[in-house]
BAMARBA-919577 format. One record per residue (C-alpha): residue in one letter; x, y, z. Coordinates in steps of 0.25 Angstrom, whole numbers. Layout:
! residues N
  res      u      v      w
    A      X      Y      Z
...
//
This chain:
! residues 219
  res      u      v      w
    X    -99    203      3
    X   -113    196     10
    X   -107    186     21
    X   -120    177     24
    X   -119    166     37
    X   -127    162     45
    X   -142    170     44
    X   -133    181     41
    X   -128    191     29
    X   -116    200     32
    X   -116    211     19
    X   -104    218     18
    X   -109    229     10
    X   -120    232     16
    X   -114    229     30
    X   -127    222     35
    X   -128    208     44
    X   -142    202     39
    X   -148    189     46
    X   -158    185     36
    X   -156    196     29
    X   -161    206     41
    X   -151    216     46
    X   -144    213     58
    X   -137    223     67
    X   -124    224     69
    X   -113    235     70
    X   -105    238     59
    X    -92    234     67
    X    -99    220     69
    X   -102    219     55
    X    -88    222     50
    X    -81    212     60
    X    -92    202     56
    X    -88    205     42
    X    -74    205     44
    X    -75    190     49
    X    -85    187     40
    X    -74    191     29
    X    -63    183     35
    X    -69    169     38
    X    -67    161     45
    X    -52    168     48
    X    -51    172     62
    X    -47    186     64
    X    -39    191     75
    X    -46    203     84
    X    -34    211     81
    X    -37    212     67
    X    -53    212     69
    X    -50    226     76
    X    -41    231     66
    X    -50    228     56
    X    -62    234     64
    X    -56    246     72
    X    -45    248     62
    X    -35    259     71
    X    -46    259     83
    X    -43    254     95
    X    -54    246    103
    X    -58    238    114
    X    -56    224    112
    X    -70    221    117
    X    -75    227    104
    X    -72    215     94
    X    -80    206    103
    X    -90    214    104
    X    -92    216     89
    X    -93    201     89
    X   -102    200    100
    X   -110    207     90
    X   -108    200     77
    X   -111    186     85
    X   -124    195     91
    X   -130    199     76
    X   -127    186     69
    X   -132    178     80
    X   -119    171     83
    X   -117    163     96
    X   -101    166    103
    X   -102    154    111
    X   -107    146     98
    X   -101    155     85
    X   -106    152     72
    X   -100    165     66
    X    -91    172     74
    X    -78    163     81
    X    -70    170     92
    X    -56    165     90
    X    -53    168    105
    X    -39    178    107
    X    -38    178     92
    X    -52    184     85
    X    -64    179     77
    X    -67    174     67
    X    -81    170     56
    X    -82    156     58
    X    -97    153     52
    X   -100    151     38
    X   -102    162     28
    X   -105    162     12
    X   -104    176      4
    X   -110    183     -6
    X   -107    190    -18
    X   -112    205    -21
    X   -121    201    -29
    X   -126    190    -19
    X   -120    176    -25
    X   -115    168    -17
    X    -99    167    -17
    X    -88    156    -20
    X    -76    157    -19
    X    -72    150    -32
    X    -80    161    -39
    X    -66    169    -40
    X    -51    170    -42
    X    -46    183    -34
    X    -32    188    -39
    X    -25    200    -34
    X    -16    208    -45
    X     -4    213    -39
    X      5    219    -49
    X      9    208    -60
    X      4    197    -49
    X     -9    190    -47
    X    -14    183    -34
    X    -22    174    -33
    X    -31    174    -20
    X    -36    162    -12
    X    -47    160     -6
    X    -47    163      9
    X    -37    174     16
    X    -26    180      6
    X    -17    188     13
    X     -9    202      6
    X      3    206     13
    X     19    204     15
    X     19    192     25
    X     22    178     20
    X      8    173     21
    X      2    182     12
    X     -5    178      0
    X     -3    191     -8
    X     13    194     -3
    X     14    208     -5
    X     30    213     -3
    X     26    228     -3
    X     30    240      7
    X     18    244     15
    X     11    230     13
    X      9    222     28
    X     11    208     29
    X     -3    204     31
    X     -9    215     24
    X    -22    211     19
    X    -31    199     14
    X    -39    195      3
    X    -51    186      7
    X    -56    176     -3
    X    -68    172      2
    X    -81    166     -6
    X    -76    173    -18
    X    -74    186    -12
    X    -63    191     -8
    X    -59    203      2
    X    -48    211      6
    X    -43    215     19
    X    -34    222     25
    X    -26    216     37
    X    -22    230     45
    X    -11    232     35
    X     -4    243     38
    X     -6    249     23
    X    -19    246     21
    X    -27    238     10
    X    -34    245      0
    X    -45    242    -10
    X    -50    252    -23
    X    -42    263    -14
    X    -48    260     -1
    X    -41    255     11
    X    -48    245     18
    X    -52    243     31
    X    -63    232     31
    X    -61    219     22
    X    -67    222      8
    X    -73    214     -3
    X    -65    212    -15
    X    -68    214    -29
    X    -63    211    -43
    X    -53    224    -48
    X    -51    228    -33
    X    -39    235    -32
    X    -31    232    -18
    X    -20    239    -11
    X    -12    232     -1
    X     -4    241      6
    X      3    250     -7
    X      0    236    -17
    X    -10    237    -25
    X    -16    226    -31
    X    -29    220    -39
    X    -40    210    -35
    X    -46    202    -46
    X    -56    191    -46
    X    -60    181    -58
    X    -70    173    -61
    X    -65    157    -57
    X    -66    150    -71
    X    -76    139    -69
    X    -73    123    -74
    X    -80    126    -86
    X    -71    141    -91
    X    -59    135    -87
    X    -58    124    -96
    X    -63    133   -106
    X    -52    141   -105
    X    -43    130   -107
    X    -46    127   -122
//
């Protein structure tokens, strides 16, 4: 995904921070937690599960979060007296409060009424909304799943700008994508085939009919 706010292009496959499409430099911690938030706007995120997701099994200073944020604010020109990027949510986290579009791949941008994402699950179908869609056993999920070795909050889908992303939420089990166990939020596509915990299931996307097709369709 290209994330562009500000002056500023945050691309994820490439792992490069561009201001006016120069490189800027920043350490590839920095850019993952600026990603991270960039991914979960405008969410807070509590520094408990910032860690996790940066120093997953590592033990480390606590000065080390705001640091990297000292150095987010430091390359994107942001000002922690006046943010226009990064909110400190004080004895909770951070969180992105400015405003970002995305990008598709092939550099159009994105809506989110582009798509319907579903998630095939055996005989059932899901829909997802847009916004946070969590997967797990507790009562506020959205996906409940009611399977042994699957965690109450187990993992979220993010529809975002008609993209949507899968993360894991320190499951004890893991969540896997095509085979691979994640350990940084990834992009979704059509056909992905997920695992939560020992569930497996299947991410589709179509095409939202337009005014015109669905009254088509109807005759």
């Amino acid at each position: 995904m290209t994330f562009r706010f500000g002056n500023l292009t945050l691309d994820s496959e490439s792992r490069a921070l561009l201001r006016e499409g120069k490189p800027v430099a920043i350490s590839p911690k920095a850019f993952k937690l600026l990603q991270v938030l960039l991914e979960s706007r405008p969410r807070a995120i509590p520094k408990a599960e910032l860690h996790q997701r940066l120093w997953p099994d590592t033990v480390v200073s606590d000065v080390n979060l705001p640091t990297l944020i000292a150095e987010i604010r430091s390359a994107t020109g942001d000002d922690a007296r006046s943010p226009e990027f990064i909110r400190t949510v004080y004895g909770y986290g951070y969180a992105f409060s400015g405003a970002a579009s995305v990008t598709r791949r092939d550099g159009r941008p994105s809506s989110s009424g582009d798509s319907i994402f579903r998630l095939i699950w055996g005989q059932r179908e899901i829909a997802l909304a847009d916004g946070e869609n969590v997967l797990g056993r507790g009562s506020d999920s959205l996906v409940w799943i009611d399977a042994q070795g699957v965690s109450r909050r187990h993992a979220r889908v993010m529809i975002d700008a008609g993209l949507a992303t899968l993360e894991d939420l320190g499951s004890k089990n893991g969540t896997w994508v095509n085979g691979s166990r994640l350990t940084s939020p990834v992009a979704l596509r059509d056909g992905d085939e997920l695992r939560i915990g020992n569930v497996p299931m299947t991410l589709k996307v179509f095409a939202r009919p337009s005014s015109t097709e669905t009254a088509t369709g109807g005759f």
